[in-house]
PyMOL CGO cylinders between C-alpha atoms (Angstrom):
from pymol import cmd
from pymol.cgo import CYLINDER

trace = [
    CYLINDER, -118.28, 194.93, -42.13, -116.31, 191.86, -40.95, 0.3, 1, 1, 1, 1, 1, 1,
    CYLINDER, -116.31, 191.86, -40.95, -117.47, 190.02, -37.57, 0.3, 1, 1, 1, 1, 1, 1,
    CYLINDER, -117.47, 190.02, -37.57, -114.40, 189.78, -35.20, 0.3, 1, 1, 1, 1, 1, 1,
    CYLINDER, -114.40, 189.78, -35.20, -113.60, 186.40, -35.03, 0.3, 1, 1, 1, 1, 1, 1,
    CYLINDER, -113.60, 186.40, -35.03, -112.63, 184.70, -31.44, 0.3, 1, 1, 1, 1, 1, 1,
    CYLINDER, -112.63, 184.70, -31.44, -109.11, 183.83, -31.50, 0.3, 1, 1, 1, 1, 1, 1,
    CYLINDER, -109.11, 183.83, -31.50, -107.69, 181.49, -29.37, 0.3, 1, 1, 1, 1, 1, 1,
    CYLINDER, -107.69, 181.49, -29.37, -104.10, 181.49, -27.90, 0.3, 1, 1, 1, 1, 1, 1,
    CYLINDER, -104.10, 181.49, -27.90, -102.22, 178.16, -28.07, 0.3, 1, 1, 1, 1, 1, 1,
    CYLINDER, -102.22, 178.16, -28.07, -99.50, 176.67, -26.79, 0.3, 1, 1, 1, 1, 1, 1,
    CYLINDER, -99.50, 176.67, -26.79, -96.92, 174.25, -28.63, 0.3, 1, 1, 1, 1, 1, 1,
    CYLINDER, -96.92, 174.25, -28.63, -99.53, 174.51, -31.40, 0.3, 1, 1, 1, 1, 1, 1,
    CYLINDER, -99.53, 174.51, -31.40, -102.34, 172.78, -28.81, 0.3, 1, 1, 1, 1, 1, 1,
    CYLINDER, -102.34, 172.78, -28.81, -105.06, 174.95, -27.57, 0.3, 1, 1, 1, 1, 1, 1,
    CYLINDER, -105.06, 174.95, -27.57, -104.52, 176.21, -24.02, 0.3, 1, 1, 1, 1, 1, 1,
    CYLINDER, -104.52, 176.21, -24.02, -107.28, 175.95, -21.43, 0.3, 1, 1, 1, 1, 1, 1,
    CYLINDER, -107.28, 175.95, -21.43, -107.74, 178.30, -19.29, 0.3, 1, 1, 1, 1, 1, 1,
    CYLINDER, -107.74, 178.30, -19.29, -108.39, 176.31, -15.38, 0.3, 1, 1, 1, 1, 1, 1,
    CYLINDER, -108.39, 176.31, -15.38, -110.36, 178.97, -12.88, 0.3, 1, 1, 1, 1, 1, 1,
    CYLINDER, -110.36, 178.97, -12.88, -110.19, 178.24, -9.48, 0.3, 1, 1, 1, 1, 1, 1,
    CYLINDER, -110.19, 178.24, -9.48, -112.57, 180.56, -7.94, 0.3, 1, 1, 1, 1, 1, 1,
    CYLINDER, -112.57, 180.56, -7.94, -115.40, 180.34, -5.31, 0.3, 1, 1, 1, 1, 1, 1,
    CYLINDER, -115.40, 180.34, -5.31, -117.04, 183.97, -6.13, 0.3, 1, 1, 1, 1, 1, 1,
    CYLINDER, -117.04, 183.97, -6.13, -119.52, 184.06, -8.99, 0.3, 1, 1, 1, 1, 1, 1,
    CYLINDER, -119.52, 184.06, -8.99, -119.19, 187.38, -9.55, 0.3, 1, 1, 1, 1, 1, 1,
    CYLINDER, -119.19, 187.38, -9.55, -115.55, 187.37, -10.11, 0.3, 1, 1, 1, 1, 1, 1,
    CYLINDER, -115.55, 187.37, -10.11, -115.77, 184.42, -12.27, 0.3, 1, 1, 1, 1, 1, 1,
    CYLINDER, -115.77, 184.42, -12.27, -118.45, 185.96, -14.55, 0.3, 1, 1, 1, 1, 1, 1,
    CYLINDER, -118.45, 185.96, -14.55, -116.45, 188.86, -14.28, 0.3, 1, 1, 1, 1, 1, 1,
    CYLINDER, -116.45, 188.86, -14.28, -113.46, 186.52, -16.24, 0.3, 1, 1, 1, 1, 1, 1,
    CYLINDER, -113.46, 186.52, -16.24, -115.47, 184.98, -17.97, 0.3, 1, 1, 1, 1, 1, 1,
    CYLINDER, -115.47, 184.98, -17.97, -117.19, 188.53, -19.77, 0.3, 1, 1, 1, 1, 1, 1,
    CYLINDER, -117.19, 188.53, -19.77, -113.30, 189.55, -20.18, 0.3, 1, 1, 1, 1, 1, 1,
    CYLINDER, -113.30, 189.55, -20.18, -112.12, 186.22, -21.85, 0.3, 1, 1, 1, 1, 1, 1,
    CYLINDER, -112.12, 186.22, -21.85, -115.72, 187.19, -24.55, 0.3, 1, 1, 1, 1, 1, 1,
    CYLINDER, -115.72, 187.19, -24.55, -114.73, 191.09, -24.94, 0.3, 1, 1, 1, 1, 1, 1,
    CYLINDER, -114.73, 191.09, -24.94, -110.85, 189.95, -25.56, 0.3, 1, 1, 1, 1, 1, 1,
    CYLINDER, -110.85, 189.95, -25.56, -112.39, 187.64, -28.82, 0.3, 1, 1, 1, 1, 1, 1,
    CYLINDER, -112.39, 187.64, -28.82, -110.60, 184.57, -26.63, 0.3, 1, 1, 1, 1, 1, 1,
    CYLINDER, -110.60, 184.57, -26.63, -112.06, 181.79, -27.52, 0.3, 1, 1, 1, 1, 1, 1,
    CYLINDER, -112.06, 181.79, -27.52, -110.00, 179.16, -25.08, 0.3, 1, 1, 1, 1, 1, 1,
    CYLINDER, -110.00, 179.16, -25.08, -111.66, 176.00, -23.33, 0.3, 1, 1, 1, 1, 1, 1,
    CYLINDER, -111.66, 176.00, -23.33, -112.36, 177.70, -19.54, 0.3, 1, 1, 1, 1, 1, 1,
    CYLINDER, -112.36, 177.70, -19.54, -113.23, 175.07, -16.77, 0.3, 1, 1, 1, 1, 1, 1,
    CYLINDER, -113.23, 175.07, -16.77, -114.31, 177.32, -13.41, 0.3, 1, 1, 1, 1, 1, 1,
    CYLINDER, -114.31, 177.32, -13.41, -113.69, 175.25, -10.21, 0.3, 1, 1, 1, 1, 1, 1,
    CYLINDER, -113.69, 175.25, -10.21, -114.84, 176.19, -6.75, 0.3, 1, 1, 1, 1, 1, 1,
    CYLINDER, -114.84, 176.19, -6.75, -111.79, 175.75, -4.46, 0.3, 1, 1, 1, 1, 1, 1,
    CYLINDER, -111.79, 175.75, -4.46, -108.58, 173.98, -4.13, 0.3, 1, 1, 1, 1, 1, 1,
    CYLINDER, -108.58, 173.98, -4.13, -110.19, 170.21, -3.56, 0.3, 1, 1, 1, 1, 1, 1,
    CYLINDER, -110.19, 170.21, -3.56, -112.38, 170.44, -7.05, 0.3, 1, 1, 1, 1, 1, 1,
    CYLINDER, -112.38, 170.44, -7.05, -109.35, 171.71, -8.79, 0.3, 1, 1, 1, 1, 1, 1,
    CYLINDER, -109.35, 171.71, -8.79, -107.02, 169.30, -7.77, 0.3, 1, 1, 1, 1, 1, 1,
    CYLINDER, -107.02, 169.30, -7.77, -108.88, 166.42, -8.70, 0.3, 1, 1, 1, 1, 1, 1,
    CYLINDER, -108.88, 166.42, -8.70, -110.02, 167.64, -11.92, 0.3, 1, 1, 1, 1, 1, 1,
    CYLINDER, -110.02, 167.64, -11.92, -106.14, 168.47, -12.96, 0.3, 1, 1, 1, 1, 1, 1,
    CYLINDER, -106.14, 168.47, -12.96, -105.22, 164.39, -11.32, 0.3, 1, 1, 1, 1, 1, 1,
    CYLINDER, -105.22, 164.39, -11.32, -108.45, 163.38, -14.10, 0.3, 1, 1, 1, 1, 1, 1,
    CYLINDER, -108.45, 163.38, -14.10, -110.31, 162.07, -10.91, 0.3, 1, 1, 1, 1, 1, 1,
    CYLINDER, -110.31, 162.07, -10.91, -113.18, 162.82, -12.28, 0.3, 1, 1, 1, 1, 1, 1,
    CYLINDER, -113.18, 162.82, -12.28, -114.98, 162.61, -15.62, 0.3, 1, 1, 1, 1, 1, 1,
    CYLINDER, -114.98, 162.61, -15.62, -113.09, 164.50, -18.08, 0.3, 1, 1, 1, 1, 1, 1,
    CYLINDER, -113.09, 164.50, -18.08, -109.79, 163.86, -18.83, 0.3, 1, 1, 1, 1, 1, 1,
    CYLINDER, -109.79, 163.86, -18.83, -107.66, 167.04, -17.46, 0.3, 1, 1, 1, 1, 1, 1,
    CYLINDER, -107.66, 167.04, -17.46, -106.39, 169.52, -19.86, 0.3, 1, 1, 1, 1, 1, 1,
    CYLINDER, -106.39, 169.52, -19.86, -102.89, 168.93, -21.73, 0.3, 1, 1, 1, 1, 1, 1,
    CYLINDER, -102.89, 168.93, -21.73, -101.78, 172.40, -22.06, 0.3, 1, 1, 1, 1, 1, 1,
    CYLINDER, -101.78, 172.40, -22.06, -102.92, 175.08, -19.13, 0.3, 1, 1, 1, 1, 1, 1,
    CYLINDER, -102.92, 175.08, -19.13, -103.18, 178.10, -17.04, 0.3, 1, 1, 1, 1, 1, 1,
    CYLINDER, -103.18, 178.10, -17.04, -104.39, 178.41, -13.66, 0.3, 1, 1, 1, 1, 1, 1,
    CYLINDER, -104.39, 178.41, -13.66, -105.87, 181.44, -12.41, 0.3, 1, 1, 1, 1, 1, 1,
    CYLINDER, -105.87, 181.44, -12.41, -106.36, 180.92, -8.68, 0.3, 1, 1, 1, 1, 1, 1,
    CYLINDER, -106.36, 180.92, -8.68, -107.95, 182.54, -5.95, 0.3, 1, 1, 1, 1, 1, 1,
    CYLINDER, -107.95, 182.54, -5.95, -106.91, 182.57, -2.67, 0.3, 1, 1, 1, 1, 1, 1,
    CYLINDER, -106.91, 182.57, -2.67, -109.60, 183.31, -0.02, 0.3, 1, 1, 1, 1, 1, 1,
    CYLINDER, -109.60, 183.31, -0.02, -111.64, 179.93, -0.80, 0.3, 1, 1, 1, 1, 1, 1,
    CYLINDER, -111.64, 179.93, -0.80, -113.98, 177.22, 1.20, 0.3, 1, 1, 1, 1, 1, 1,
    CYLINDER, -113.98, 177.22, 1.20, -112.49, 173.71, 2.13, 0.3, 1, 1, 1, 1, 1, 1,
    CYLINDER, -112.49, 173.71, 2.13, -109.25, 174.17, 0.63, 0.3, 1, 1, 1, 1, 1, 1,
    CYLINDER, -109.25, 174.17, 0.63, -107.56, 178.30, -0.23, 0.3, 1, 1, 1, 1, 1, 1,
    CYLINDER, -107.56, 178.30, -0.23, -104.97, 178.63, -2.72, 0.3, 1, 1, 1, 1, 1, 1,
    CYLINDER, -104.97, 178.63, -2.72, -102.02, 178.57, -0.59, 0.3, 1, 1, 1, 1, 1, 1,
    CYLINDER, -102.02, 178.57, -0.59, -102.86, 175.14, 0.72, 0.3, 1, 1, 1, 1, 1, 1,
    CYLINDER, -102.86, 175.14, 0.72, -104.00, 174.68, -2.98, 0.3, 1, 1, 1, 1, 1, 1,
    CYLINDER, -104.00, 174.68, -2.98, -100.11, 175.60, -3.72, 0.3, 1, 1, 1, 1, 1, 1,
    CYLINDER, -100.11, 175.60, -3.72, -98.60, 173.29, -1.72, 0.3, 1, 1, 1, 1, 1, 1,
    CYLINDER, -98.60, 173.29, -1.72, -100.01, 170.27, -2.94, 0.3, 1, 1, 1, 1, 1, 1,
    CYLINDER, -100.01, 170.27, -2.94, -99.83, 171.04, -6.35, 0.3, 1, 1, 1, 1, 1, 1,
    CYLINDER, -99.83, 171.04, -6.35, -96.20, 171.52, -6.35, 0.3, 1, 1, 1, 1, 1, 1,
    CYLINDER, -96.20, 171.52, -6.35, -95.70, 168.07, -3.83, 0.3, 1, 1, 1, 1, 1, 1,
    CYLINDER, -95.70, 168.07, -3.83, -97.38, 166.63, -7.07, 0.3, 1, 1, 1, 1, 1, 1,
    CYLINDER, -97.38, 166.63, -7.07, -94.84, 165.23, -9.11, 0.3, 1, 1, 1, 1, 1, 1,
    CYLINDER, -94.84, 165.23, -9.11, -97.38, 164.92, -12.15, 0.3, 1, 1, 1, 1, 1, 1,
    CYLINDER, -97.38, 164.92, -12.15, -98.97, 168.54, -11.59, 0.3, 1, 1, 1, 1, 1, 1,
    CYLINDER, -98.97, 168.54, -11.59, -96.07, 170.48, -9.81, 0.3, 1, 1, 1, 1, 1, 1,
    CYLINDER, -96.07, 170.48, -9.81, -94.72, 172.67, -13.15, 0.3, 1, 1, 1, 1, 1, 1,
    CYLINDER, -94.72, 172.67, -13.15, -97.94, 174.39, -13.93, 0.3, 1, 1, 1, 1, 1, 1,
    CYLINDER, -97.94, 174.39, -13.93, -98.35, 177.50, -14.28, 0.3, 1, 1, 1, 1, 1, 1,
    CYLINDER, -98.35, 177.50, -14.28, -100.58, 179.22, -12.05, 0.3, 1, 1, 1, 1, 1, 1,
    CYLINDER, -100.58, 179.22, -12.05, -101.61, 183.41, -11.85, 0.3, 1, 1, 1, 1, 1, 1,
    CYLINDER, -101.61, 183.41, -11.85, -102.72, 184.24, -7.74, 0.3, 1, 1, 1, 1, 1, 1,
    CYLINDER, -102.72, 184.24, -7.74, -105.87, 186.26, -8.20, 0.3, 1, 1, 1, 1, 1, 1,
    CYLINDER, -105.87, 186.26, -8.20, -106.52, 188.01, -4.35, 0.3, 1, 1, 1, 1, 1, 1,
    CYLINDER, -106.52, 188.01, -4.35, -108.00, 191.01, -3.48, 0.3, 1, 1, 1, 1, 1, 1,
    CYLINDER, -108.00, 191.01, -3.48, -105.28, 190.68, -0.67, 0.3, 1, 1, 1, 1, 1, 1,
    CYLINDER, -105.28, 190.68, -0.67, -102.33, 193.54, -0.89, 0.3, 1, 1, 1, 1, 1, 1,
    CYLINDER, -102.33, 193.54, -0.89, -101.05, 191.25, 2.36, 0.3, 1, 1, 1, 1, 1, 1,
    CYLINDER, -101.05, 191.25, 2.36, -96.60, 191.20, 1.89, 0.3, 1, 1, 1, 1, 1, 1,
    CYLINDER, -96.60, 191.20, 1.89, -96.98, 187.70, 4.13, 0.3, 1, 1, 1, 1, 1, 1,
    CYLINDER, -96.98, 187.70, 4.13, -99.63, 186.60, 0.86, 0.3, 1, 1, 1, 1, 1, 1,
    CYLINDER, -99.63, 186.60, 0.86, -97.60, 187.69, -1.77, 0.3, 1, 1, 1, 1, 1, 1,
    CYLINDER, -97.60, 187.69, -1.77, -94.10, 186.16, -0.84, 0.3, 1, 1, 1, 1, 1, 1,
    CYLINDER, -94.10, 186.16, -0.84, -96.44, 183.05, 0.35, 0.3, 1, 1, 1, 1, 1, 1,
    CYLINDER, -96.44, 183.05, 0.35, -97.51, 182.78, -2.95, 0.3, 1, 1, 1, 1, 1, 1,
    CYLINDER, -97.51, 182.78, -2.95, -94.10, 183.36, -4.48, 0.3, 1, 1, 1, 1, 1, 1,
    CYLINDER, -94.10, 183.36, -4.48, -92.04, 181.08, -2.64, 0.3, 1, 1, 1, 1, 1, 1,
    CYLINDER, -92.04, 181.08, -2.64, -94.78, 178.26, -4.25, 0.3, 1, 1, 1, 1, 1, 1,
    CYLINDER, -94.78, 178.26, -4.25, -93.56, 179.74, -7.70, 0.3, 1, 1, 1, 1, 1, 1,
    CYLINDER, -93.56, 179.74, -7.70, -96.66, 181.52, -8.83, 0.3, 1, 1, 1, 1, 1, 1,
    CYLINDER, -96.66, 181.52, -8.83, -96.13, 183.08, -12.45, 0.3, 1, 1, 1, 1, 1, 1,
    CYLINDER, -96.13, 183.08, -12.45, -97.55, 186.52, -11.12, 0.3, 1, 1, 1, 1, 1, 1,
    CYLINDER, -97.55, 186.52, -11.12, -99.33, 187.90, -8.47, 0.3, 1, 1, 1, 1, 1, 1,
    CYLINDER, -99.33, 187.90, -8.47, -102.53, 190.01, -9.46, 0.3, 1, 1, 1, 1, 1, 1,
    CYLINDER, -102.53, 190.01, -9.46, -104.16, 191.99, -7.30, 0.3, 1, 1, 1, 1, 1, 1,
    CYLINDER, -104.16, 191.99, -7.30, -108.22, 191.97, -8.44, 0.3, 1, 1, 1, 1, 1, 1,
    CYLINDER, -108.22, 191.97, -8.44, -108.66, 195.20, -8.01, 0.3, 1, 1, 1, 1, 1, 1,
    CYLINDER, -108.66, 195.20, -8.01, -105.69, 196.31, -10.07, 0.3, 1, 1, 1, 1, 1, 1,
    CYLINDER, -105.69, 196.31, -10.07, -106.69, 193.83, -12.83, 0.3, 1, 1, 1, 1, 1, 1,
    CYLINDER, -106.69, 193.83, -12.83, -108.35, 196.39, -14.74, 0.3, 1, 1, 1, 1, 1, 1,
    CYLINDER, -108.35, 196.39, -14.74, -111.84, 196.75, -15.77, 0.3, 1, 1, 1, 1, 1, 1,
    CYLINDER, -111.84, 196.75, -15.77, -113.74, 194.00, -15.78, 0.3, 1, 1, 1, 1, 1, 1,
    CYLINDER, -113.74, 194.00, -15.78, -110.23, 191.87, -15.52, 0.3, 1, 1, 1, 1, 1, 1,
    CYLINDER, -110.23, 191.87, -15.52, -109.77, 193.02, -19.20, 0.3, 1, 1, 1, 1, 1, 1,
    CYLINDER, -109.77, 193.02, -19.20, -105.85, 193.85, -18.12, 0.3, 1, 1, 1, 1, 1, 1,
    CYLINDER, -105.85, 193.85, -18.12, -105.41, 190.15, -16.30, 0.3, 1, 1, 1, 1, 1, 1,
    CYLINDER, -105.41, 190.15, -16.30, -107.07, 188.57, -19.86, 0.3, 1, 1, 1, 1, 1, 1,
    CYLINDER, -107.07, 188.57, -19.86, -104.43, 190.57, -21.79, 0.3, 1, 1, 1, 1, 1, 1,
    CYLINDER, -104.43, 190.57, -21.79, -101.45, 189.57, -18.90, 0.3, 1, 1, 1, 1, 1, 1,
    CYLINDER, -101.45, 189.57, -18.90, -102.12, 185.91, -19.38, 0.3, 1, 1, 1, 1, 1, 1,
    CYLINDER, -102.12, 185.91, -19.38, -102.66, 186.11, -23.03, 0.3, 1, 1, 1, 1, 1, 1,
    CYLINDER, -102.66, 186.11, -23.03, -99.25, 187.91, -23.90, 0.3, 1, 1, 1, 1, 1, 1,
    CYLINDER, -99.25, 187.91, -23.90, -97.44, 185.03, -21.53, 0.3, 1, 1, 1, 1, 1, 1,
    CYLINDER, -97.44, 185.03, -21.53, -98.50, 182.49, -23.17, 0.3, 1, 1, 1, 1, 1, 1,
    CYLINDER, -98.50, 182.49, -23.17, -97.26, 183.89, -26.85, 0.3, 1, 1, 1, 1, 1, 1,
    CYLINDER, -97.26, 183.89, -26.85, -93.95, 185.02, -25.65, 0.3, 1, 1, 1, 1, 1, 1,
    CYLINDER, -93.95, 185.02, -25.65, -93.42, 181.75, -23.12, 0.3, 1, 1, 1, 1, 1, 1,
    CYLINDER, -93.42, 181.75, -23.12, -92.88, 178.19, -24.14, 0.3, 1, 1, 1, 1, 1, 1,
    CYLINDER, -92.88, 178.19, -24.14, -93.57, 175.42, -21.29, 0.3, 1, 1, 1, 1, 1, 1,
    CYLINDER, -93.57, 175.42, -21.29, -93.39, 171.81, -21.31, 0.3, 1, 1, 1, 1, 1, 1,
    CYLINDER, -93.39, 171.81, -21.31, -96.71, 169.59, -21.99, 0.3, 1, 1, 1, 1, 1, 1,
    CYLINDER, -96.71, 169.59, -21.99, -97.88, 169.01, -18.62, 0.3, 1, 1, 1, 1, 1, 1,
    CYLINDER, -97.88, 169.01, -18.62, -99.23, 165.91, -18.98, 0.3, 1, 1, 1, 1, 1, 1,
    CYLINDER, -99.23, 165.91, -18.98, -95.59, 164.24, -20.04, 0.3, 1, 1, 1, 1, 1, 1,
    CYLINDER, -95.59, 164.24, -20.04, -92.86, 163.81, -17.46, 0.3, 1, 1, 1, 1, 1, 1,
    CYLINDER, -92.86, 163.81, -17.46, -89.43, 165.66, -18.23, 0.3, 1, 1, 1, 1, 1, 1,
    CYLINDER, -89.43, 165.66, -18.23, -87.32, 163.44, -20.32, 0.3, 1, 1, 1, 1, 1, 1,
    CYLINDER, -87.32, 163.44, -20.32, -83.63, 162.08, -18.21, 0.3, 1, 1, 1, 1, 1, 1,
    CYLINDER, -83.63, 162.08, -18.21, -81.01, 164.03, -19.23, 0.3, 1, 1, 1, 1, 1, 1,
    CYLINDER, -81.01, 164.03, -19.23, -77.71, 162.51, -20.26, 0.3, 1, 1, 1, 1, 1, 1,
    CYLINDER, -77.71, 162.51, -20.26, -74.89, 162.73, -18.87, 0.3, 1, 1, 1, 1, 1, 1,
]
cmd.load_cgo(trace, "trace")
């Protein structure tokens, strides 16, 4: 009998990490299990709030950031929540086309057209994410076969004319 083998999704032939913004432990274990049980084997960096994940994506840090990427972002979070999180990213001129997924356990309207009008991907509400976030795993994994983006790391070429 054959092992399954992890498979990881790419993008633009790159492999796509996976960026976690999320101050729980328990939810991010709880990703983290779903990511192992789904056989995706992606680069995952967890962050804590808003503040860590911005300066890890502006390579403020150690590690250079990620070229290709998905953020999965909370929004209840210490120092800085995702909505403020929002807003700067997308004043960003270097960061402001990613793609991010709003993770809440808010079912708030005022949330989710907050987090819309900041161009989230997809609103997903934890508890509807399946077990063990198995559903939001398979969400962000058929997105990023079907959807092609732009490296993020590269600004958009001028166009003529």
């Amino acid at each position: 009998m054959n092992a399954v083998r992890p498979r990881p999704f790419e993008a633009r032939h790159n492999l796509l990490n996976i960026v976690l913004v999320e101050d729980d432990d328990g939810d991010a274990k709880a990703v983290v299990r779903a990511l192992t049980k789904s056989h995706i084997a992606n680069p995952i960096h967890r962050l804590r709030d808003g503040i860590e994940a911005l300066a890890f994506l502006r390579g403020e840090g150690e590690s250079k950031p990620p070229e290709h990427y998905v953020l999965l972002l909370d929004i209840n979070m210490p120092r800085m929540n995702g909505h403020e999180f929002l807003k700067e990213l997308r004043a960003d001129p270097r960061l402001h086309r990613a793609v991010v997924f709003m993770l809440s356990t808010s079912e708030d309207e005022t949330d989710v057209f907050h987090a819309y009008d900041q161009n989230v991907a997809g609103y997903i509400i934890k508890g509807r994410a399946g077990a063990d976030f198995l559903e939001l795993i398979d969400t962000v994994e058929h997105f990023w076969r079907i959807v092609v983006l732009p490296d993020m790391s590269r600004e958009a070429p001028l166009s003529e004319g």
